[in-house]
C-alpha positions as CSV (number, residue, x, y, z in Angstrom):
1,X,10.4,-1.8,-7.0
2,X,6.6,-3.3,-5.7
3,X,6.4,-0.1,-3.5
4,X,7.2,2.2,-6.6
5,X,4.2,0.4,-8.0
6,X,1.9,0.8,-5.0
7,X,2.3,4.1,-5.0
8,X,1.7,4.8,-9.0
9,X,-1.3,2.6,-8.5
10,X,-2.7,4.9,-5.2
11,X,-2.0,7.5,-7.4
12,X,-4.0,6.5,-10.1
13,X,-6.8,6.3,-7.8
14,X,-6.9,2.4,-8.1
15,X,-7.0,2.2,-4.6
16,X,-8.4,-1.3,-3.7
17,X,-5.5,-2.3,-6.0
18,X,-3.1,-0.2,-4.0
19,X,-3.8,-1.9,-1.0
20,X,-3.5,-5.5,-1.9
21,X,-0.3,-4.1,-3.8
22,X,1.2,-2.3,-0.6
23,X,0.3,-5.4,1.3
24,X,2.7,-7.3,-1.4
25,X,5.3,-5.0,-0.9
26,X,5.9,-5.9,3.1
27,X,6.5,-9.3,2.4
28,X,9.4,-8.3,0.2
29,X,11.3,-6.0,2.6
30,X,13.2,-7.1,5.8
31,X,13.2,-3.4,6.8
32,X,11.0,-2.7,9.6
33,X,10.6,1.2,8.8
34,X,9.3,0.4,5.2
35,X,7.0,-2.5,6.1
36,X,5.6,0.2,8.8
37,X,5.0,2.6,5.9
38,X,3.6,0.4,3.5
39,X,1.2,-1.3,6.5
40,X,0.2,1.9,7.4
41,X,-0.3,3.2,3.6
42,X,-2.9,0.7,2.9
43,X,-4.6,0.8,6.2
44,X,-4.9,4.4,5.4
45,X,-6.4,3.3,1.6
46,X,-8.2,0.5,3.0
47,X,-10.1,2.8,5.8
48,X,-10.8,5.0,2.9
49,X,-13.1,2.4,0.5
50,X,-14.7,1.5,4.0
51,X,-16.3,5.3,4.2
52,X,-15.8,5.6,0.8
């Protein structure tokens, strides 16, 4: 459910909001594949309000 929500907030373009909310959703998944995803989902976001 909180990664559902990262991503409708990425998509919204609320991006600094989508990384502290993709950065929520690791601590609520045991599954290494996902947190990998989600880590790498925000660094992606976060890399982009740093150039941005």
């Amino acid at each position: 459910m909180v990664r559902a929500a990262s991503i409708a907030v990425a998509r919204l373009g609320r991006d600094a909001e989508a990384v502290d909310a993709y950065r929520t959703a690791v601590a609520f998944t045991d599954n290494a594949a996902e947190q990998a995803f989600l880590t790498a989902r925000a660094a992606v976001l976060s890399a982009c309000l740093s150039s941005g």
